[in-house]
Structures are given as structure tokens and as C-alpha cells.
Backbone and ligand atoms as CSV (ligand in chain L), in Angstrom:
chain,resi,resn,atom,element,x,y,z
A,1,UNK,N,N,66.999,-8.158,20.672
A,1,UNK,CA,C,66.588,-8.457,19.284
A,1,UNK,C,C,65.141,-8.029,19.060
A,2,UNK,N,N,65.072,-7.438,17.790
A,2,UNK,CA,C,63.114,-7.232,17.833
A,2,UNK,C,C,62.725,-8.669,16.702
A,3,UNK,N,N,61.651,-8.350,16.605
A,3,UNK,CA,C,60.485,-9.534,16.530
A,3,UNK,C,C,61.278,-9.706,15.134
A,4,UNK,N,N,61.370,-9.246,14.407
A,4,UNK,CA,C,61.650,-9.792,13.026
A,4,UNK,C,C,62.944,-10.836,13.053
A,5,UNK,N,N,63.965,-9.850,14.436
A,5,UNK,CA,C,65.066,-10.704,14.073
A,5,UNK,C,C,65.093,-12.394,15.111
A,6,UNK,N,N,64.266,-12.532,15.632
A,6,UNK,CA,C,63.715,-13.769,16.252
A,6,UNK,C,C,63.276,-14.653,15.799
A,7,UNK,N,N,61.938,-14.525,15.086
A,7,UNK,CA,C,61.416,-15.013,14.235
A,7,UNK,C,C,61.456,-15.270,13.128
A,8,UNK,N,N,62.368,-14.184,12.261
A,8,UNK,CA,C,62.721,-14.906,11.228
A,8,UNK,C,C,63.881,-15.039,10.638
A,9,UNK,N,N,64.590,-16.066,11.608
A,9,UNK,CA,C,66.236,-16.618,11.284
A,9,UNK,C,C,66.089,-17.291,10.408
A,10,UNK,N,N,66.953,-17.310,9.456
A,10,UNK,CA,C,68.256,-17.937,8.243
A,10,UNK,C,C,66.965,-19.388,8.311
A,11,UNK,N,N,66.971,-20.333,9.412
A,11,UNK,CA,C,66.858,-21.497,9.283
A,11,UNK,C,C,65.214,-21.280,9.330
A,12,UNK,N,N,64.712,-20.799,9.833
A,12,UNK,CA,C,63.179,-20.376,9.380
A,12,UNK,C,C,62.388,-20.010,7.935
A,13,UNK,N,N,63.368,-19.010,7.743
A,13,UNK,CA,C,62.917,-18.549,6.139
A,13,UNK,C,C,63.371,-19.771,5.882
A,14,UNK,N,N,64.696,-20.715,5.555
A,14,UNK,CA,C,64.669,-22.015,4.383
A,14,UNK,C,C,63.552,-22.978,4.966
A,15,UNK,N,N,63.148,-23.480,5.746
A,15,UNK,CA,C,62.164,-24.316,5.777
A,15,UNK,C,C,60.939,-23.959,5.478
A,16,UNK,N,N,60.709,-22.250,5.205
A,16,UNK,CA,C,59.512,-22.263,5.055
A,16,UNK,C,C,59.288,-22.060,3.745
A,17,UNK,N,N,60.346,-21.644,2.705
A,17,UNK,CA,C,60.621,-21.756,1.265
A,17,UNK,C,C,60.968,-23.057,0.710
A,18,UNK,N,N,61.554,-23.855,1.702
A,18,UNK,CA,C,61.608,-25.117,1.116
A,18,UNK,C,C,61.450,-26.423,2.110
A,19,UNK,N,N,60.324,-26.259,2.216
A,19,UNK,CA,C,59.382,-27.132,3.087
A,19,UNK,C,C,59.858,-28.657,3.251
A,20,UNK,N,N,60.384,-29.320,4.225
A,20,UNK,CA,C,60.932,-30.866,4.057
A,20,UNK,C,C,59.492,-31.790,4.214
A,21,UNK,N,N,59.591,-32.799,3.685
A,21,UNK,CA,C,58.812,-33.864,3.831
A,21,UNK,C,C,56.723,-32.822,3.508
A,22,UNK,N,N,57.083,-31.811,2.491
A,22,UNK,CA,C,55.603,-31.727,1.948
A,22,UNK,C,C,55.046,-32.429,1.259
A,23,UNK,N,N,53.608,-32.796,1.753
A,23,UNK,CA,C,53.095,-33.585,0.922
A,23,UNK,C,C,52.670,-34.560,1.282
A,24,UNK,N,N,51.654,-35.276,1.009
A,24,UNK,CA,C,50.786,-36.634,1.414
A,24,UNK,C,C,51.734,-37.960,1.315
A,25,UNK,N,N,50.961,-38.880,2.595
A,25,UNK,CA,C,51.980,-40.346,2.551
A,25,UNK,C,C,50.276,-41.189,2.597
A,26,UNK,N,N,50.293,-41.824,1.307
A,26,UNK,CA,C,49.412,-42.905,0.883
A,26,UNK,C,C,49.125,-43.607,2.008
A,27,UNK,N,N,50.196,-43.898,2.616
A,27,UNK,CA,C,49.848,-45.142,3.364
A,27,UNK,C,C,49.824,-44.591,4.672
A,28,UNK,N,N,49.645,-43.350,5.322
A,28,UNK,CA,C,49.605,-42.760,6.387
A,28,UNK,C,C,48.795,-43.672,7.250
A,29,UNK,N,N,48.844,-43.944,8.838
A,29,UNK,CA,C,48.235,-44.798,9.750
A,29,UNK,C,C,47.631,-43.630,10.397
A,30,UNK,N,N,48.089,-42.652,10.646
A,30,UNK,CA,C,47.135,-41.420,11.770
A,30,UNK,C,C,47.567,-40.262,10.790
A,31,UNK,N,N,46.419,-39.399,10.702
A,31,UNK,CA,C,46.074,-38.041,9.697
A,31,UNK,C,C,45.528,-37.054,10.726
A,32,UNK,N,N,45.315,-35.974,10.549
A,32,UNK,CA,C,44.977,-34.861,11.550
A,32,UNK,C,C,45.245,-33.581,10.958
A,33,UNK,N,N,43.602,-32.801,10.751
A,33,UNK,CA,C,44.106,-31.174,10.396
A,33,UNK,C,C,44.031,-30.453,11.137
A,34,UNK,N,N,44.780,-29.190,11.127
A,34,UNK,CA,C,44.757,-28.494,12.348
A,34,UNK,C,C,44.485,-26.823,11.740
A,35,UNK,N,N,43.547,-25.890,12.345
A,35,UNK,CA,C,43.681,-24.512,11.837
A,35,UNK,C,C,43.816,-24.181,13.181
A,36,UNK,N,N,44.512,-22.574,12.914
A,36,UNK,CA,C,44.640,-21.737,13.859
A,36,UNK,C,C,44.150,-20.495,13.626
A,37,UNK,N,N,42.639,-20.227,13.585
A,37,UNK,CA,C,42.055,-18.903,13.204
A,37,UNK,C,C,42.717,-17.540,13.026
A,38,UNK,N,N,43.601,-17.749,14.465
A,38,UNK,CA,C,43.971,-16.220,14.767
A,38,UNK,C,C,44.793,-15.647,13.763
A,39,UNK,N,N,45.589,-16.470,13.116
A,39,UNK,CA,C,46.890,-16.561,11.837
A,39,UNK,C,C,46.569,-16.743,10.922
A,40,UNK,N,N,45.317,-17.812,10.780
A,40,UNK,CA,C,45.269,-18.002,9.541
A,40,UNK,C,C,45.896,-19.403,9.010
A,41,UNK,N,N,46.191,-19.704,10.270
A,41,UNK,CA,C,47.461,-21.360,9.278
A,41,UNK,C,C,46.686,-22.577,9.390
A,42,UNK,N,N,47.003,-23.348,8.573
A,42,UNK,CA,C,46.234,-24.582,8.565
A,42,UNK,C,C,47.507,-25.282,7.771
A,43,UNK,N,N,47.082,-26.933,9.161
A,43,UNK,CA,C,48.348,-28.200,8.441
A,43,UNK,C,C,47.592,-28.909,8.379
A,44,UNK,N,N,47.900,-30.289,7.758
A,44,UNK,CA,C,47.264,-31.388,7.899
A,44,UNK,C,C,48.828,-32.501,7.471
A,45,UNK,N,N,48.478,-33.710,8.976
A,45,UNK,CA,C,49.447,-34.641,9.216
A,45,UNK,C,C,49.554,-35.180,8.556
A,46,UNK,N,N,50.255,-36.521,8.567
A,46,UNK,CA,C,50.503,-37.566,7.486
A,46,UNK,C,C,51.090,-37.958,8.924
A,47,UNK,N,N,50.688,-39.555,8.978
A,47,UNK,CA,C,51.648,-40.052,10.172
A,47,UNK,C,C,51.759,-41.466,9.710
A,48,UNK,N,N,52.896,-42.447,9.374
A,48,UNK,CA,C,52.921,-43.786,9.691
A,48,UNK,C,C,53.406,-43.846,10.714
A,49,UNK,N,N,52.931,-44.596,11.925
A,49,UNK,CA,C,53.535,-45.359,12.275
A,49,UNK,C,C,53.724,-47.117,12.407
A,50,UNK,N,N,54.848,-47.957,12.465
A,50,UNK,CA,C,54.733,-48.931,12.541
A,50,UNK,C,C,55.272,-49.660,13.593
A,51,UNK,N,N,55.547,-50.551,13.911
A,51,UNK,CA,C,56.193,-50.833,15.229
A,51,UNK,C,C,56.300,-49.907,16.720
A,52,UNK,N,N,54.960,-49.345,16.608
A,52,UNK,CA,C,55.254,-48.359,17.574
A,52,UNK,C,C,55.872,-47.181,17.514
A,53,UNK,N,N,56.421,-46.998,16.419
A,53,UNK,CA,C,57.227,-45.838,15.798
A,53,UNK,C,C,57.302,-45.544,14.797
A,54,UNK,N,N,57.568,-43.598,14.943
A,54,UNK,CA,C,57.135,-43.229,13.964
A,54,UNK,C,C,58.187,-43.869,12.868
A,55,UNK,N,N,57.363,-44.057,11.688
A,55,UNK,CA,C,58.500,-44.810,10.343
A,55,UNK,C,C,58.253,-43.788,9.238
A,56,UNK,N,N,57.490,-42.920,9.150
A,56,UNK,CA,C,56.983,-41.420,8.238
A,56,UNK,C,C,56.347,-40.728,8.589
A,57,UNK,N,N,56.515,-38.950,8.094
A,57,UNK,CA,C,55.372,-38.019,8.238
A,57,UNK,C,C,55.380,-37.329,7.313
A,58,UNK,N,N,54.709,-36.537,6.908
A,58,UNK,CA,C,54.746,-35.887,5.812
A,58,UNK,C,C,53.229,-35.018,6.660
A,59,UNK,N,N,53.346,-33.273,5.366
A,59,UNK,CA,C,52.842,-32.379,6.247
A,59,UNK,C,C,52.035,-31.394,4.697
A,60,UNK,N,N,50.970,-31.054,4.839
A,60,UNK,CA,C,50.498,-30.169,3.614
A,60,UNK,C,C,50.026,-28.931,4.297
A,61,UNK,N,N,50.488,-27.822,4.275
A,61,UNK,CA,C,49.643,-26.747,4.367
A,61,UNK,C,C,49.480,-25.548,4.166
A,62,UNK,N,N,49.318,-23.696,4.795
A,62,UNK,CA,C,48.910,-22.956,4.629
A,62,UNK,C,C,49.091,-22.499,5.495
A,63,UNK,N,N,50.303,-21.259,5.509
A,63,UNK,CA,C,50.009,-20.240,6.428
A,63,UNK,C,C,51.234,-19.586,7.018
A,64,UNK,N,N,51.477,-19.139,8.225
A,64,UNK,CA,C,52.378,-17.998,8.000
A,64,UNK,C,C,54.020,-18.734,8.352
A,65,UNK,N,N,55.005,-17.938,7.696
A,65,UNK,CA,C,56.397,-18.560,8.050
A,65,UNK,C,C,56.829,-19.413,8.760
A,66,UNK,N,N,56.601,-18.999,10.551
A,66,UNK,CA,C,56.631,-19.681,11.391
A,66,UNK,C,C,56.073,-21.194,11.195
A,67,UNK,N,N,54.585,-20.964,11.465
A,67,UNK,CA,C,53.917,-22.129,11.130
A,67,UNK,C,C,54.478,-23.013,9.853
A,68,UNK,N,N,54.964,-22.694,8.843
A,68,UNK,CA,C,55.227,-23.780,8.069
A,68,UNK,C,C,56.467,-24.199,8.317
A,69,UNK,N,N,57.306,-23.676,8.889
A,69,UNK,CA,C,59.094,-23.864,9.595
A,69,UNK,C,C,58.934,-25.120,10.243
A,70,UNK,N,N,57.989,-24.234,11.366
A,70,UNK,CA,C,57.418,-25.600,12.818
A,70,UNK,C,C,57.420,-26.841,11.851
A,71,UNK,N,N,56.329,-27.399,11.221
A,71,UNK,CA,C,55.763,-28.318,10.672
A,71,UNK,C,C,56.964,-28.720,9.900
A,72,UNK,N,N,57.461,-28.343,8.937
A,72,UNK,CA,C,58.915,-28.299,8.058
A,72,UNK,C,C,60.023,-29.006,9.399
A,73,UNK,N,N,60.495,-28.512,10.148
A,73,UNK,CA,C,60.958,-29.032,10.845
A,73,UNK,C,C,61.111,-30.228,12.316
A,74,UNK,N,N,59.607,-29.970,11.999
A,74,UNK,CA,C,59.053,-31.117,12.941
A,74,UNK,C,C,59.417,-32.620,12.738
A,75,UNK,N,N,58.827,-32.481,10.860
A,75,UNK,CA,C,58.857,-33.719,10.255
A,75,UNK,C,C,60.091,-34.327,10.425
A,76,UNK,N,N,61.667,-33.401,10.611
A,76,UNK,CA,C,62.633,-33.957,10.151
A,76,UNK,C,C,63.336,-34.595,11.301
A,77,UNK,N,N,62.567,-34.462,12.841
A,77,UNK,CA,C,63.385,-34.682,13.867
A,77,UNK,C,C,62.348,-36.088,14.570
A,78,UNK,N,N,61.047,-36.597,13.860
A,78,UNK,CA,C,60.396,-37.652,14.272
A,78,UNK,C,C,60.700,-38.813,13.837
A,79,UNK,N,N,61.397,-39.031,12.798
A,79,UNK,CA,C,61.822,-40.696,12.266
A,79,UNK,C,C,61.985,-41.304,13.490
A,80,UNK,N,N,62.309,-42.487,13.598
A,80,UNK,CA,C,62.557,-43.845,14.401
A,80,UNK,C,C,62.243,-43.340,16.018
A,81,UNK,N,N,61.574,-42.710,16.477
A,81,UNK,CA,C,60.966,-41.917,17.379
A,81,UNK,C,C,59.659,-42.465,17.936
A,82,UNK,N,N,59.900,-43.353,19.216
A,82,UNK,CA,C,58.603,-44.193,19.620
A,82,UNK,C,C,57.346,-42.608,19.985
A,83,UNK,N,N,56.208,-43.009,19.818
A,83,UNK,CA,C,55.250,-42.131,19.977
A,83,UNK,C,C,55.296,-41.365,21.465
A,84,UNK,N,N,55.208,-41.958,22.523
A,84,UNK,CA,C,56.026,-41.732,23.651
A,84,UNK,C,C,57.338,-40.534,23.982
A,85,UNK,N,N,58.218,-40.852,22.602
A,85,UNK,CA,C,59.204,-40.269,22.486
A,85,UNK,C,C,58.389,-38.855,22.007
A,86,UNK,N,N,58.025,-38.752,21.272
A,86,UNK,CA,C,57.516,-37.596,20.355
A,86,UNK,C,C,56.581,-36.992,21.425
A,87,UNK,N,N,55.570,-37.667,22.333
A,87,UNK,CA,C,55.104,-36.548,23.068
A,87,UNK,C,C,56.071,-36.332,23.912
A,88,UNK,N,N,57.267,-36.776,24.740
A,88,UNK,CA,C,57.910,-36.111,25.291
A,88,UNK,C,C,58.749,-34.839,24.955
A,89,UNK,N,N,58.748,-34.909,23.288
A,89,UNK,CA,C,59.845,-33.967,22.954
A,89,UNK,C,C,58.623,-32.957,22.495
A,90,UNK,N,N,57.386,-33.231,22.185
A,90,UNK,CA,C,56.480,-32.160,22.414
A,90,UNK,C,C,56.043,-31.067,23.742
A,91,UNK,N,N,56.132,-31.958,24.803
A,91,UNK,CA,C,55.858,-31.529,26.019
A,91,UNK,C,C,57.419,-30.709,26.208
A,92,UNK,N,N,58.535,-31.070,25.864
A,92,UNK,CA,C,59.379,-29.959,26.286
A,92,UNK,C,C,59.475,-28.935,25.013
A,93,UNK,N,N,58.933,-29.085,24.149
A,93,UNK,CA,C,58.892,-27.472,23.047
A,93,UNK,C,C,58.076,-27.011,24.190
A,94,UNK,N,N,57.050,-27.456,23.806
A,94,UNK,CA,C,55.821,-26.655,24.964
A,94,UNK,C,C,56.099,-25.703,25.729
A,95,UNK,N,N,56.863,-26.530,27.067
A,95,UNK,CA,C,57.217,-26.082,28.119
A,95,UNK,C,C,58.189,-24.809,28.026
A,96,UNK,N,N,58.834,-24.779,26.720
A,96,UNK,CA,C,60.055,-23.244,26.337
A,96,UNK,C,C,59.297,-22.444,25.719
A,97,UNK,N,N,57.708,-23.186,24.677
A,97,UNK,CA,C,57.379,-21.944,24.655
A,97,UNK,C,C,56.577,-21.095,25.295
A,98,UNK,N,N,56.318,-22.009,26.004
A,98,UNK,CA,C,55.041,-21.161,27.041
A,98,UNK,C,C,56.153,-20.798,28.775
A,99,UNK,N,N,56.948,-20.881,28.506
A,99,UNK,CA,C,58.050,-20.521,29.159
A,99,UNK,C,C,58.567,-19.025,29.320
A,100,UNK,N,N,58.470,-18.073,30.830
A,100,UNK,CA,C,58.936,-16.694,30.488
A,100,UNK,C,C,60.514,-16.771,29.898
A,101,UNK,N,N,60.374,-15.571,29.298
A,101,UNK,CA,C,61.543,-15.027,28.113
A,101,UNK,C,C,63.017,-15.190,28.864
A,102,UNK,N,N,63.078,-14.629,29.761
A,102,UNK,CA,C,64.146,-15.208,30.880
A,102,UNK,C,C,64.525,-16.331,31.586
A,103,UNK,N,N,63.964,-17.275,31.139
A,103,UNK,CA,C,64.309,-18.506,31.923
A,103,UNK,C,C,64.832,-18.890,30.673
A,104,UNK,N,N,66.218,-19.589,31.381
A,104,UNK,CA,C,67.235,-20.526,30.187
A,104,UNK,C,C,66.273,-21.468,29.471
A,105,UNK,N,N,66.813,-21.672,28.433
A,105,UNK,CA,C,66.704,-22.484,27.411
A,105,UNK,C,C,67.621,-23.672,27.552
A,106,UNK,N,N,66.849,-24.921,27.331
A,106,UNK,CA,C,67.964,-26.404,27.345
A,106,UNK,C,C,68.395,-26.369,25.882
A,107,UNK,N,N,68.895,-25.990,24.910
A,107,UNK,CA,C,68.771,-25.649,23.799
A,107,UNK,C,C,69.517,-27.026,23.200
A,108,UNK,N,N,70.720,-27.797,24.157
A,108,UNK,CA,C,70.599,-29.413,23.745
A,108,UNK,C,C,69.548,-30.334,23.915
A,109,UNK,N,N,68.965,-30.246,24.945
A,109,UNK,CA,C,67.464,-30.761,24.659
A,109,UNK,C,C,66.579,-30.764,23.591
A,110,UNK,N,N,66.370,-29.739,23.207
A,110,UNK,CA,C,65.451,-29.523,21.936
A,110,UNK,C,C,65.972,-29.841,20.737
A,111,UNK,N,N,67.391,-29.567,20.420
A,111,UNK,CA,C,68.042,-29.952,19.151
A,111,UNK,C,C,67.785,-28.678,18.292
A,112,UNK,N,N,67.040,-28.954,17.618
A,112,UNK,CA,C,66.729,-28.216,16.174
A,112,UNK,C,C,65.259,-27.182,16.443
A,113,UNK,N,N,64.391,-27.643,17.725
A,113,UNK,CA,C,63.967,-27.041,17.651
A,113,UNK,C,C,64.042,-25.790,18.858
A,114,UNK,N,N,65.446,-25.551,18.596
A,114,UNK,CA,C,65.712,-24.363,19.790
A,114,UNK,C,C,65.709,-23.025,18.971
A,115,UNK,N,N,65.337,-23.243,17.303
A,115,UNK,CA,C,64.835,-22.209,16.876
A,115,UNK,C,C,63.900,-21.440,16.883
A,116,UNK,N,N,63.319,-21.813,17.863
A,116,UNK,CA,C,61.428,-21.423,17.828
A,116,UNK,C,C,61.843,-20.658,19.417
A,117,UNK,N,N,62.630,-20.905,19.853
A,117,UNK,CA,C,62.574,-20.530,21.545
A,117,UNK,C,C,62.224,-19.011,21.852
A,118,UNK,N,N,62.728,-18.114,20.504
A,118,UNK,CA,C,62.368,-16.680,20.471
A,118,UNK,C,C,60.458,-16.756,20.272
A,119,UNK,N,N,60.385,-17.041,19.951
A,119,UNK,CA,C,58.740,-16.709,19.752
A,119,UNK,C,C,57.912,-16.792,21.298
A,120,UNK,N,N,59.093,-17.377,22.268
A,120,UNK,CA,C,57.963,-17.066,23.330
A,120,UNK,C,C,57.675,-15.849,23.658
A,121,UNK,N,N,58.667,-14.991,23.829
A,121,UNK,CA,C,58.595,-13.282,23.748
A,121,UNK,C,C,57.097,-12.869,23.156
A,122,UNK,N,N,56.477,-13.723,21.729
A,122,UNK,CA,C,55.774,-13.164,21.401
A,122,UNK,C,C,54.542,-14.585,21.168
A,123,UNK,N,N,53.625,-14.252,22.466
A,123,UNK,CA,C,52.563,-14.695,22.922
A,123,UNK,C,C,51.491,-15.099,21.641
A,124,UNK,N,N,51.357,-14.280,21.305
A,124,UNK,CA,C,50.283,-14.612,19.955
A,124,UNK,C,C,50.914,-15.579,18.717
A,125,UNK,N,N,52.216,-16.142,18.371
A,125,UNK,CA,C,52.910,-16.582,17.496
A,125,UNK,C,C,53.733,-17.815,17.945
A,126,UNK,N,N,53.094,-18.121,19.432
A,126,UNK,CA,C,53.091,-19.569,20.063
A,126,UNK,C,C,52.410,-20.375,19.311
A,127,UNK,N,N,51.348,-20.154,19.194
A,127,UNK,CA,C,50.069,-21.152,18.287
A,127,UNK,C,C,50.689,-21.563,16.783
A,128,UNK,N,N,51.525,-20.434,16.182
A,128,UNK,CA,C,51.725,-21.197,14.906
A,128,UNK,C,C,52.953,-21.954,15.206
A,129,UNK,N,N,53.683,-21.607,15.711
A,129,UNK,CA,C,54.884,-22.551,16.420
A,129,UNK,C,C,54.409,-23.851,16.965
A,130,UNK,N,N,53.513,-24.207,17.539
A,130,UNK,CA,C,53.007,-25.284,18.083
A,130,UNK,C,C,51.850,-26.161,17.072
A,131,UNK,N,N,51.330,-25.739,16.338
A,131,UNK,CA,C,50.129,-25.913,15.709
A,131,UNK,C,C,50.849,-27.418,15.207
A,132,UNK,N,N,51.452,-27.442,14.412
A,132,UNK,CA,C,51.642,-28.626,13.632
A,132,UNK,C,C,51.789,-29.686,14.647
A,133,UNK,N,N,52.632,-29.468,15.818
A,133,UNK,CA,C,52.537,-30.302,17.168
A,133,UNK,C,C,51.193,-31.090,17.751
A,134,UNK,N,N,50.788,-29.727,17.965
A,134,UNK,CA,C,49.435,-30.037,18.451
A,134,UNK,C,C,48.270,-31.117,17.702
A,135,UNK,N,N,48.553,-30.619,16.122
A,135,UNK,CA,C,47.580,-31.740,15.197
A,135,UNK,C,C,48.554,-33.202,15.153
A,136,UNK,N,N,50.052,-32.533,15.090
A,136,UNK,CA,C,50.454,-34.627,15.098
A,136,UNK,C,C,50.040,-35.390,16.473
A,137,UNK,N,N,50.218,-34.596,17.519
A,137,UNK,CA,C,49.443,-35.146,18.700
A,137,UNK,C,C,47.896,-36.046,18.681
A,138,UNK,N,N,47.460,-34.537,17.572
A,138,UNK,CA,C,45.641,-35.341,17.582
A,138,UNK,C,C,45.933,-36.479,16.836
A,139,UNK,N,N,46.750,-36.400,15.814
A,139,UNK,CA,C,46.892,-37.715,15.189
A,139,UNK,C,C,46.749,-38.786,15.959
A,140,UNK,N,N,48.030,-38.487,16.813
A,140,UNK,CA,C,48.158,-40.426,17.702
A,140,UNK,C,C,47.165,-40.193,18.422
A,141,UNK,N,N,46.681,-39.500,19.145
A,141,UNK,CA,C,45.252,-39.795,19.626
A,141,UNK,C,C,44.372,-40.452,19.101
A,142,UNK,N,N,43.836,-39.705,18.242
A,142,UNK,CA,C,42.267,-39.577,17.799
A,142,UNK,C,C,42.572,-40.111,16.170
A,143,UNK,N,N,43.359,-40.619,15.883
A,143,UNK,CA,C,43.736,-40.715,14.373
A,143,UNK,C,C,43.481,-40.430,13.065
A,144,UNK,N,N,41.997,-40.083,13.268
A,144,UNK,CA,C,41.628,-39.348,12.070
A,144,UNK,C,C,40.741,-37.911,12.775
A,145,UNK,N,N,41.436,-36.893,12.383
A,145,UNK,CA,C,40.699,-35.704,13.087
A,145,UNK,C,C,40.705,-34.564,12.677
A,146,UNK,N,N,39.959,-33.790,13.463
A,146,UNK,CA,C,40.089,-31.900,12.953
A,146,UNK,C,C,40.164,-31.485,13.562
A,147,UNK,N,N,40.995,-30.632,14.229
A,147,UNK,CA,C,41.472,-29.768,15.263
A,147,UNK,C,C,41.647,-28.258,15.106
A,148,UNK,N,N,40.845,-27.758,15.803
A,148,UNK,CA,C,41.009,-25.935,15.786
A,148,UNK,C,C,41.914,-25.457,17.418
A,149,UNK,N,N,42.884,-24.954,16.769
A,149,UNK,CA,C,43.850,-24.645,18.024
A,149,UNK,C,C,42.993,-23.201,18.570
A,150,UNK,N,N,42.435,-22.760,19.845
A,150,UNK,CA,C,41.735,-22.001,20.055
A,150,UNK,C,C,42.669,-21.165,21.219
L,1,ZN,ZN,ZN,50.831,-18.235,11.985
């Protein structure tokens, strides 16, 4: 497959034309923006959580397909998802995308986000794939923050 047809599947272009959960949550508990110079993309989080889990997210931002897919689809797989939970299912995107091109894919593991698994092929277009990750991360960290993915 070449780069176009990897990157931009059926389920990529709709999330990035019709973005789920855009937009600010009032009552957000952890916030976090994130740019990625090299692209050009910039998100910023929205995180409730309550009981230890996530109970909303919501996502505003800028920038290229990928990157707004990621984020678009991020939002839709964190509901009722202890924080714990969410870095684990961060740490295994991670691990596929920074993963060589030949090594299998758990593609039930990931769920939904076994759409992104092509972009490891292409090294430079990890960062927008991950970016929105990376800032909901800073979220539960650092809860109010700014993050430049470098
Ligand atoms: Zn990008």
C-alpha cells in the first residue's frame, strides 16, 4: 500500500470531517494543550474525570487529518475507563506505533485504534497519531498544561 492508502482510510477521513466529542467540557477536571511543530497540529484536552474515571472528554483543535482522527477517535474509546486503564491502552498504541512495520499487530487489542497501525511505516506522522495521547496523558499528570511534542 503507499502512504495515501494507509493513512487515509474511509474511517480517518470521517473522523476528521466529522470530529466526535469537539469542543470544550465546562466542567473539565484535567485540560492540556499539545503542539507538534513539525505538522503543524495543535489539540487541547477536555478531561472529567470522576470516580477515578474517565466520565468525559472532549477535544478542540488544528491540524492535519491524522492528527484530528487520533484525537476524534480517542475521545470515543475513553468513557468509563479508569485512568490506569487509559495509560495502558496508551502504552500499547505506542508500542504499534513505534513498532517495526513487520511485526504483527494485536489489532483486538487496540480495537478502533488499529487504524493508525499503518502510520508506523511512516516515522514522521507518528507524532500526529500520538499527539492527542500524549497531551491527555499531560492532562492526568500535570492537569493543567502545555505540551510541545518534540
Ligand atoms: Zn500532523
Amino acid at each position: 500500500m503507499d502512504e495515501v492508502d494507509l493513512l487515509y482510510q474511509e474511517v480517518i477521513l470521517d473522523h476528521n470531517k466529522n470530529p466526535r466529542n469537539f469542543g470544550e467540557l465546562d466542567d473539565a477536571t484535567h485540560q492540556a494543550v499539545g503542539h507538534n511543530p513539525l505538522c503543524g497540529d495543535h489539540v487541547e484536552i477536555f478531561l472529567k474525570v470522576n470516580d477515578g474515571k474517565v466520565e468525559d472528554v472532549k477535544f478542540k483543535g488544528v491540524g492535519c487529518a491524522i492528527s484530528k482522527a487520533s484525537a476524534s477517535i480517542m475521545t470515543t474509546v475513553l468513557k468509563g475507563k479508569t485512568l490506569d486503564e487509559v495509560k495502558d491502552l496508551f502504552q500499547r498504541f505506542h508500542n504499534v506505533l513505534t513498532s517495526k512495520a513487520e511485526e504483527p499487530v494485536n489489532t483486538e487489542e487496540l480495537g478502533k485504534l488499529a487504524v493508525f497501525a499503518g502510520v508506523r511505516e511512516f516515522p514522521v506522522r507518528v507524532k500526529c497519531a500520538t499527539l492527542a495521547w500524549h497531551t491527555l496523558i499531560e492532562a492526568i499528570e500535570k492537569k493543567n498544561s502545555v505540551l510541545t511534542v518534540e
